[in-house]
C-alpha positions, -999 to +999 in steps of 0.1 A: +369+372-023+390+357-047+370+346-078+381+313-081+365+304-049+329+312-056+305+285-065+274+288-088+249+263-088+213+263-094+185+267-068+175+253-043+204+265-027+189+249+010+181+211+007+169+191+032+191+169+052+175+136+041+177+124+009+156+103-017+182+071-005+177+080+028+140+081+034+132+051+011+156+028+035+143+041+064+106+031+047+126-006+042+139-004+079+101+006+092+085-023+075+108-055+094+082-053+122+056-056+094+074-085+081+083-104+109+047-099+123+038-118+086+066-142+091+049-151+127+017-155+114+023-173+086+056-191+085+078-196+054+057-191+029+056-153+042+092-151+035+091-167+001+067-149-009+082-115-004+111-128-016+095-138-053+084-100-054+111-084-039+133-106-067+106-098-095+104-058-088+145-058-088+152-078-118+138-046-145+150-022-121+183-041-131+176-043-167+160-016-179+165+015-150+177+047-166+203+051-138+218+017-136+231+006-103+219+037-085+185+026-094+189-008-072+205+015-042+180+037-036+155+010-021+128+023-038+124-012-061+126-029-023+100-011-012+077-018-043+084-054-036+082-057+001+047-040-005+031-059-034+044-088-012+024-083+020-007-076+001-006-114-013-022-143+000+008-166+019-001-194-004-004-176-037+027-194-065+058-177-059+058-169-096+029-151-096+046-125-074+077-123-090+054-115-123+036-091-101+067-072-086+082-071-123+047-058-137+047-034-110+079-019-115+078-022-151+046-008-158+040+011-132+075+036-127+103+026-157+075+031-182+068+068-172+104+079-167+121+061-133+117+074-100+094+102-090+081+103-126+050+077-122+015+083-118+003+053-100+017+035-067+039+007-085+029-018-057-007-013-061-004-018-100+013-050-096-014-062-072-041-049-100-025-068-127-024-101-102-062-096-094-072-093-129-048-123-144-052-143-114-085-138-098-087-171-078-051-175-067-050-139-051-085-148-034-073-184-023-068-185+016-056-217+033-067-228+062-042-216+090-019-246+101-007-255+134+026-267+120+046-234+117+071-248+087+041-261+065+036-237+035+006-221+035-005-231-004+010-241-031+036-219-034+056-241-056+032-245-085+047-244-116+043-211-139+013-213-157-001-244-145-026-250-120-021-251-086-037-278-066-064-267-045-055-269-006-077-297+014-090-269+036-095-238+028-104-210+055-134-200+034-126-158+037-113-133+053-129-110+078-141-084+050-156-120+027-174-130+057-191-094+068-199-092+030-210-122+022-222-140+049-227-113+076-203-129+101-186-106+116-147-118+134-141-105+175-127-071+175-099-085+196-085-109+169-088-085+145-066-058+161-041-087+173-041-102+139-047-139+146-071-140+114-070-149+073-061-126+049-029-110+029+008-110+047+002-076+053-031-079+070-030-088+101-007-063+121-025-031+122-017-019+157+025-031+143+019-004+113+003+026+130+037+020+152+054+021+122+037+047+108+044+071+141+078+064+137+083+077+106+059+106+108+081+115+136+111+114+112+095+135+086+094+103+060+058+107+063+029+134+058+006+122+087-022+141+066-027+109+044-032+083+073-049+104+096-073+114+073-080+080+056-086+062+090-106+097+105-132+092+072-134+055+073-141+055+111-168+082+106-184+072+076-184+034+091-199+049+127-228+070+112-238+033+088-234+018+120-253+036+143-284+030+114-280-005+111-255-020+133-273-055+122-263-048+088-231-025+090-199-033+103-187-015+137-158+015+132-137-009+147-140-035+124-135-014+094-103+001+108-089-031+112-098-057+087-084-062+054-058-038+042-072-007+054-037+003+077-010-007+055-032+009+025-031+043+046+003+045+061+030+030+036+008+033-002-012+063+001+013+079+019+038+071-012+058+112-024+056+105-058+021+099-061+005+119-033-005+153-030+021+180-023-003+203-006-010+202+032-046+212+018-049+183-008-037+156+013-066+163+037-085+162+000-064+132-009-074+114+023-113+117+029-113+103-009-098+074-004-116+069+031-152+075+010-141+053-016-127+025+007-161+022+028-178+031-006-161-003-025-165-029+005-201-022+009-218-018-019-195-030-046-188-064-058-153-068-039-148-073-003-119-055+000-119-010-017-082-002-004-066-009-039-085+007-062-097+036-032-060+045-040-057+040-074-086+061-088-072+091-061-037+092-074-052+097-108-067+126-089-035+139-077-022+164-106-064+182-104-057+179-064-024+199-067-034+224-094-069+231-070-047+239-040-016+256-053-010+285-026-015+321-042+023+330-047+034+354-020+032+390-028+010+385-059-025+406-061-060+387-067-076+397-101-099+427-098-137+411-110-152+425-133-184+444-132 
């Protein structure tokens, strides 16, 4: 062969037929059903609020991202948005989630180096930073409307002023009343979704669809989810079967709060989970202890956030722990 036709490049030499641009849209295209289920539930304000963080994780992807435009195609600043956006209330200021989509973005993937370079889930972050700065906003639920175009909120208040109070307030989600006031909500409207809570909380059966289909597609390690839900569902099932009057049932803990989208679109997240089949197993039954861990005996209702946070901290000692012994290599000789 003629020398001027051979081509030297460096490994791998076979990639994968998806790329990074590819899988993240196909993440944007799986979460419409989530969205329009939010939209259905909750009218406008669903769309303007995941608008605000959509438009508030874009804007330093725009500014500061290391690759410029490429950096807004590869939908992996919608995805952050869309996320951080159905884990808000529907009636929480539209400028809070644009500061949280920015924060998230900002602090939580440009900061570390850009794509595939950051430690934490950037959604999550942003939803940490909102619960810290704005405790009662993010725990503010109005009271579900029969009027489909009313907002749900004030989700026109005006940046750092206080938003007025709505005239009726739901009083908590499913999780605040187990919790708090030992109520538990019918299985049925909790796996149909006609309760309070975030955008992103009330279509669990829509996500796990959503979740198969991109398992099927390989944009997924089915590990994560399938290990989350199997610990939760166990863990909640032996607390139940002690104290049923005390403990929630499997079913409830499966389905309220953010428990599915948690599991199938943040834990499931290639930057920040495990790259082991091993560790996500490892990965998985953390967060699952954690999130049952958090809702019962710690002072928030809801565990998925921080269950997920304090694991992908976890994830480098996950990966180093489970690292394959490379193939053909001998195991060291101990010692007398």
């Amino acid at each position: 062969m003629n020398a001027s036709h051979r081509i030297v490049t460096a490994s791998p030499h076979i990639k994968a037929a998806d790329d990074t641009p590819t899988i993240m849209w196909s993440v944007v295209a799986s979460l419409a059903p989530v969205v329009a289920s939010a939209v259905y539930f909750f009218g406008p304000s669903a769309l303007l609020v995941l608008a605000a963080s959509v438009a508030g994780a874009l804007a330093p992807e725009a500014l500061l991202g290391n690759r410029g435009a490429r950096s807004l195609r590869d939908g992996s600043a919608i995805i952050t948005g869309v996320l951080l956006g159905l884990t808000l209330p529907p009636g929480i200021p539209l400028w809070m989630a644009f500061l949280g989509g920015a924060f998230g973005i900002g602090f939580g993937k440009l900061v570390y180096g850009g794509l595939g370079q950051n430690v934490f889930n950037p959604a999550l972050l942003g939803r940490a930073f909102l619960q810290a700065a704005f405790p009662v906003a993010i725990t503010t639920w109005p009271a579900a409307s029969k009027n489909w175009w009313a907002l749900q909120g004030d989700n026109f208040a005006f940046p750092l002023m206080s938003p007025k109070v709505p005239d009726a307030l739901s009083g908590a989600t499913p999780l605040g009343l187990m919790k708090f006031e030992q109520t538990s909500t019918p299985s049925l409207d909790l796996i149909l979704g006609s309760t309070s809570g975030s955008l992103g909380e009330t279509s669990g059966l829509i996500i796990l669809v959503c979740g198969a289909y991109l398992a099927a597609r390989k944009h997924l390690e089915w590990r994560i989810p399938a290990s989350i839900l199997a610990t939760v569902a166990v863990f909640s099932a032996i607390l139940y079967a002690i104290d049923s009057a005390h403990y929630p049932s499997p079913v409830f803990a499966l389905f309220s709060g953010g428990l599915m989208l948690g599991a199938v679109f943040m834990a499931t997240d290639m930057v920040t989970s495990p790259v082991t089949h091993r560790g996500c197993w490892i990965f998985g039954v953390g967060i699952g202890l954690l999130v049952v861990t958090i809702r019962l005996w710690g002072g928030l209702s809801e565990g998925v956030m921080y269950a997920i946070l304090l694991m992908n901290a976890l994830v480098p000692f996950i990966n180093r722990a489970t690292q394959p012994r490379t193939f053909g290599a001998l195991e060291a000789e101990s010692k007398p």
